[in-house]
C-alpha positions as CSV (number, residue, x, y, z in Angstrom):
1,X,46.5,-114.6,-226.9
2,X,43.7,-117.4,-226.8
3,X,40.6,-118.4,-225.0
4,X,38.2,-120.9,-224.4
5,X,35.0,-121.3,-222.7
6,X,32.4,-124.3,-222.5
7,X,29.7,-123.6,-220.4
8,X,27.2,-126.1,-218.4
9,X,24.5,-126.3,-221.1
10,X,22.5,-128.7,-219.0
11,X,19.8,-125.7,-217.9
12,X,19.5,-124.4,-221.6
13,X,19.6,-127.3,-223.9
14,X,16.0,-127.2,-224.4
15,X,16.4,-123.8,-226.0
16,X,15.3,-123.7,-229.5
17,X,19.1,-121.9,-229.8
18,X,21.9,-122.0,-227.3
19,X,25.7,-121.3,-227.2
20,X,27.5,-124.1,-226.9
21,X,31.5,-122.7,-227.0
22,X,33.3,-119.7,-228.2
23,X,36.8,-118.8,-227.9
24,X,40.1,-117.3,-229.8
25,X,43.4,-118.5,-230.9
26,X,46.2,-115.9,-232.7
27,X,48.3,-119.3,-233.3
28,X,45.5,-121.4,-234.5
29,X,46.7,-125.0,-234.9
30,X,45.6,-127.7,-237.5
31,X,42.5,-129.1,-237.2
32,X,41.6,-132.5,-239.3
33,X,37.8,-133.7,-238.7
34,X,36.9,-136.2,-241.1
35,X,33.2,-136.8,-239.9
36,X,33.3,-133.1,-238.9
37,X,32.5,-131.9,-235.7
38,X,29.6,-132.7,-233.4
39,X,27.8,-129.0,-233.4
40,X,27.4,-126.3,-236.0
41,X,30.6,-123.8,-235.9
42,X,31.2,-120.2,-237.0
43,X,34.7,-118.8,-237.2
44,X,36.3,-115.8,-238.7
45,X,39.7,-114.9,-239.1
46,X,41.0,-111.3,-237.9
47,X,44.3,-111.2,-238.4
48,X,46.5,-113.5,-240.4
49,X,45.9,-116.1,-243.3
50,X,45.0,-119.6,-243.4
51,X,43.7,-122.5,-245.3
52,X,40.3,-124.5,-245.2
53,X,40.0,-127.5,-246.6
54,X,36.1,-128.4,-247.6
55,X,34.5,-130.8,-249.6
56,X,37.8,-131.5,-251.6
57,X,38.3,-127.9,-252.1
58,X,41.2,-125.8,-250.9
59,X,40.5,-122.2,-249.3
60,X,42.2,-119.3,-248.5
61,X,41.3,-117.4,-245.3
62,X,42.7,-114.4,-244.7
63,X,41.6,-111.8,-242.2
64,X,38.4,-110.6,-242.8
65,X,37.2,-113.7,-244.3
66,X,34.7,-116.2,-242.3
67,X,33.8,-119.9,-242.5
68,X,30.5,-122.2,-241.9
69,X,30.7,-125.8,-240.8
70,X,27.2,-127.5,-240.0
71,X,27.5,-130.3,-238.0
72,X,29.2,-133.6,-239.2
73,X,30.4,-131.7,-242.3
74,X,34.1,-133.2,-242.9
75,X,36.7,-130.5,-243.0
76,X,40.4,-129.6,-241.7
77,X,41.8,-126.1,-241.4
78,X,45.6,-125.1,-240.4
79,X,47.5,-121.8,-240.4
80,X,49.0,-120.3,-243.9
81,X,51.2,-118.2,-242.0
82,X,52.9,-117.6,-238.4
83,X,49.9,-116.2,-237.2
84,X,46.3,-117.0,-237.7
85,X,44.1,-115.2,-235.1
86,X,40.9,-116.8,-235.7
87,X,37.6,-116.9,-233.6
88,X,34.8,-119.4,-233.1
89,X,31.2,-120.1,-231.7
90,X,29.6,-123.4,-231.7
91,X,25.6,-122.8,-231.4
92,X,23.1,-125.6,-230.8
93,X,19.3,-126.2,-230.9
94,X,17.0,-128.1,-233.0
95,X,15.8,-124.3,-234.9
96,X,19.2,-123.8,-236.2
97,X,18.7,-125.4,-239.5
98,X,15.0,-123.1,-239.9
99,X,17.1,-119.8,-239.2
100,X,20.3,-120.8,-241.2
101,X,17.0,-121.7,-244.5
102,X,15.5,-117.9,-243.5
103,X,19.0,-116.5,-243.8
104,X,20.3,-118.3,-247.0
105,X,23.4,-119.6,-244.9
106,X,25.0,-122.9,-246.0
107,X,28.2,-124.5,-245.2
108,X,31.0,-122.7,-246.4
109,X,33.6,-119.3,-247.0
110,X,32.1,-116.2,-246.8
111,X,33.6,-112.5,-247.1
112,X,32.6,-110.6,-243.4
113,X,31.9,-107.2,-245.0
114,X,32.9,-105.5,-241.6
115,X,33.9,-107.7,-238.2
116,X,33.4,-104.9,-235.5
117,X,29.5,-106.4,-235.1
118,X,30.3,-109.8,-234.4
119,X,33.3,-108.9,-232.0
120,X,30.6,-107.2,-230.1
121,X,28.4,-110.6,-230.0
122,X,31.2,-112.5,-229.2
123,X,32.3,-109.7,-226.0
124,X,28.3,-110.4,-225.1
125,X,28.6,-113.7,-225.0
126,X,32.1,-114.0,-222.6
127,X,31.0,-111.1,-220.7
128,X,27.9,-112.5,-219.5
129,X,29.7,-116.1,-218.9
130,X,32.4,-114.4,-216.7
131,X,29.8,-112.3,-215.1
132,X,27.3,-114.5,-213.8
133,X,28.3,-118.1,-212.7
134,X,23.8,-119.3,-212.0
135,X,22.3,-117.8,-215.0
136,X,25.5,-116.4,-217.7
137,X,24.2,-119.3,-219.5
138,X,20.9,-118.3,-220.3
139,X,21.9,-114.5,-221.0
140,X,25.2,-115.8,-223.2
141,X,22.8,-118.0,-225.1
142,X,20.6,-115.2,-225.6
143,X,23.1,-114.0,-228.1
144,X,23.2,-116.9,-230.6
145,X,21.0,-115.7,-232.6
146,X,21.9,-112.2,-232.8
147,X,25.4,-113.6,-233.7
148,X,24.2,-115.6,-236.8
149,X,22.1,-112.6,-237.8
150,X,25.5,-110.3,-237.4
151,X,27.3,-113.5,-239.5
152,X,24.7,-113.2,-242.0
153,X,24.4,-109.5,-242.8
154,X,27.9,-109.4,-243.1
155,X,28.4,-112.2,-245.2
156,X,25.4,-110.7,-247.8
157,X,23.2,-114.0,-247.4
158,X,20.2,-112.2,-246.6
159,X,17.6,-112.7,-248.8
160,X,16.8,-110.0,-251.6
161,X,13.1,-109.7,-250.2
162,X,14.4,-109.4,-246.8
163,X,16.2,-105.7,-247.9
164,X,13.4,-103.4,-249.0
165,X,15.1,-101.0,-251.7
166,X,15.3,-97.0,-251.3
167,X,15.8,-93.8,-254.0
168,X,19.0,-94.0,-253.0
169,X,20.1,-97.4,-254.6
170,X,19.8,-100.8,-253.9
171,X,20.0,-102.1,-250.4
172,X,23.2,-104.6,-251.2
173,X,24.7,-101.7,-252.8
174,X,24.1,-99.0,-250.0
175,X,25.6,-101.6,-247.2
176,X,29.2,-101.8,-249.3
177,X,29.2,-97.7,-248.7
178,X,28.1,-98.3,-245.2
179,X,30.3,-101.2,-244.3
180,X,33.2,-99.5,-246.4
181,X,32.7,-96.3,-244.5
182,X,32.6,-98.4,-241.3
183,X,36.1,-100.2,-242.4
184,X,37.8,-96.5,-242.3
185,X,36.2,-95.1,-238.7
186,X,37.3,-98.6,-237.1
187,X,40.7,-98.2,-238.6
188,X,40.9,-94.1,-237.4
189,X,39.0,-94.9,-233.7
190,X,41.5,-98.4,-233.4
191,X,44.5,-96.0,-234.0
192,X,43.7,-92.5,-232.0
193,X,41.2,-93.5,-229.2
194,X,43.8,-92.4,-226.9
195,X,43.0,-88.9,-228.6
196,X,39.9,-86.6,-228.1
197,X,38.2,-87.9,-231.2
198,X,34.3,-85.9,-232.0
199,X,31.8,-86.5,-234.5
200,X,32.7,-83.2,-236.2
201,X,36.0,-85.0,-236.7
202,X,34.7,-88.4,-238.6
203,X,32.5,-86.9,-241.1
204,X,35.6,-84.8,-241.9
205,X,37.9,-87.8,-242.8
206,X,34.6,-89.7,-244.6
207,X,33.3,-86.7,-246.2
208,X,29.9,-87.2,-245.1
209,X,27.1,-85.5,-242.6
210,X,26.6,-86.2,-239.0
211,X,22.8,-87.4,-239.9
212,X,24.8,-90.4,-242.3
213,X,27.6,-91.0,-239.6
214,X,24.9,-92.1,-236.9
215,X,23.0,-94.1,-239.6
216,X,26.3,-96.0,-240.8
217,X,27.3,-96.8,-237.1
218,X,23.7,-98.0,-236.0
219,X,23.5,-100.1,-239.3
220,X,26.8,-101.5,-238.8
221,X,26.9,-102.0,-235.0
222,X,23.7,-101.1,-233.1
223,X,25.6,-98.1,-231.5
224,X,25.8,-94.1,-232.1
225,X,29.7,-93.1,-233.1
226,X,30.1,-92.0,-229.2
227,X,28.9,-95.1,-228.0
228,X,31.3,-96.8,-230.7
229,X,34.3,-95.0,-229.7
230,X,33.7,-95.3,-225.8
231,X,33.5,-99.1,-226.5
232,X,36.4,-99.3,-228.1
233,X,38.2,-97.3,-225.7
234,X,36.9,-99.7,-222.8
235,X,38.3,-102.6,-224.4
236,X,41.7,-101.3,-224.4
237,X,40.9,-100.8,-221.0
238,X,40.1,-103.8,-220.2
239,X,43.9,-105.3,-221.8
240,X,45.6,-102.8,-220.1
241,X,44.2,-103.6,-216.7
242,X,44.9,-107.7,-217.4
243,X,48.3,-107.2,-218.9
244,X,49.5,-104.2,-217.2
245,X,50.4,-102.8,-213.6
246,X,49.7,-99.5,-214.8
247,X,46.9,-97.6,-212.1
248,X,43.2,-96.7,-213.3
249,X,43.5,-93.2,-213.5
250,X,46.5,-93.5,-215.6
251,X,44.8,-96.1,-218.4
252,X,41.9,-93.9,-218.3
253,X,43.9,-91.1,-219.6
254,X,45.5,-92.9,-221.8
255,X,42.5,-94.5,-223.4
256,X,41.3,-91.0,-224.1
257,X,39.3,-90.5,-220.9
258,X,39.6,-86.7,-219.2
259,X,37.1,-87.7,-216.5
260,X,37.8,-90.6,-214.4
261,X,34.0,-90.8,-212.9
262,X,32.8,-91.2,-216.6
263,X,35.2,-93.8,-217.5
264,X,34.3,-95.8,-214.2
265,X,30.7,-95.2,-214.9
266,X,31.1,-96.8,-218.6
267,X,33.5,-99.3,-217.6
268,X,31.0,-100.6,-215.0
269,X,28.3,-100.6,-217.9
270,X,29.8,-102.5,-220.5
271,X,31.5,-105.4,-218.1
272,X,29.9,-105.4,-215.0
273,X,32.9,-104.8,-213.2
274,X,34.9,-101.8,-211.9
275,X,38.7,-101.4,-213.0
276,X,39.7,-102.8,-209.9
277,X,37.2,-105.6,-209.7
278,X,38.2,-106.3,-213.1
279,X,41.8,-106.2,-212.7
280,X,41.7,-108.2,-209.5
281,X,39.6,-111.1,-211.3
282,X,40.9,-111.1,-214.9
283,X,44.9,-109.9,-213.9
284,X,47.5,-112.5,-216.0
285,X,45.1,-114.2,-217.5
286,X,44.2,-114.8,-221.4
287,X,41.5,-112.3,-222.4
């Protein structure tokens, strides 16, 4: 599976930040750029392992793991193994280098603590592209920066002074528990959202209370667990409908919707489509 998109910037480029590209590749090929490439880029790798190569030094990437490349920084990356799902966002804007000082980001590897915030960005960013041929642009580069903020917190650049300490420990050390926690309800929602999953449920499996469930899912991706499994849900939707002949009523079933007005209503919400707008416009074609 792979996409690409590279928008007109001509209406935004005056933007202190705007998105020049994003996309996905599951069978990433080399890449050699010896001047490096014209505009910063952000990848991260979600499935697979591969291999960066940057300033002389060798990297590993496996899944989880993110890289970034300023502009003109020399570099080549290639696949480790058969598969190396990576994906990427080139941002542009003559503020970038003031935000990327402010959040302690310089080129290179970084760990991505949990990836489920900047898949979100990244679904902002197409969505509104696909959505909206005269002004997509403006709304998709709206996002930039609330991508390299999601890169950044989940790489740990933040600054020390920028994460006020509690009684319950430090800050750095209270987002491993969160993101860690985070990690396990992704894996459990990724692997029964066809089933009727409740809150009751998750702070079961994490041992924890339904107060510290809705602070670890609004810290880790701006949403309440509902919201988190319903989006979830909607983006199996969504492959289903490209990739499948299967009818509405029965994906919304099988995504673990019992009321077909409420999955409309949510699928409308989150991509501006109905199922069969969607399906029509997006049907055997890369998503």
């Amino acid at each position: 599976m792979w996409y690409f998109m590279y928008p007109d910037t001509t209406q935004v480029n005056d933007l202190p930040y705007f998105l020049h590209s994003i996309g996905l590749h599951e069978l990433q090929p080399q890449v050699v750029k010896p001047e490096g490439h014209t505009y910063d880029q952000f990848f991260y790798s979600t499935k697979g392992n591969g291999i960066l190569i940057l300033d002389g030094k060798k990297y590993d990437i496996p899944a989880g793991d993110g890289f970034f490349l300023p502009a003109h920084t020399p570099h080549e990356y290639y696949p480790k193994d058969s598969v190396w799902d990576i994906r990427w966002m080139e941002a542009r804007g003559d503020r970038l280098s003031q935000l990327y000082e402010k959040l302690g980001l310089h080129a290179g590897v970084y760990h991505l603590w949990n990836l489920t915030g900047l898949e979100i960005q990244m679904n902002k960013m197409r969505e509104e592209l696909l959505n909206d041929e005269q002004f997509g642009i403006y709304y998709a580069s709206s996002h930039v920066q609330e991508y390299i903020m999601e890169f950044a917190k989940q790489s740990g650049t933040l600054k020390h002074k920028m994460q006020p300490q509690d009684s319950s420990g430090s800050s750095k050390d209270k987002k491993k528990v969160y993101n860690k926690h985070m990690n396990l309800l992704a894996d459990y929602v990724d692997h029964h959202f066809m089933n009727q999953i409740t809150e009751t449920e998750l702070c079961n499996i994490l041992n924890i209370t339904p107060q510290h469930l809705g602070r670890i899912t609004r810290s880790c991706c701006g949403m309440t667990p509902i919201e988190y499994i319903n989006h979830i849900r909607i983006e199996k939707a969504r492959s289903y409908l490209g990739f499948t002949n299967v009818n509405a009523c029965d994906i919304a079933r099988y995504c673990g919707f019992q009321n077909n007005n409420y999955f409309w209503k949510l699928f409308k919400k989150q991509t501006g489509l109905t199922p069969g707008e969607y399906r029509k416009r997006y049907k055997h074609t890369e998503i």
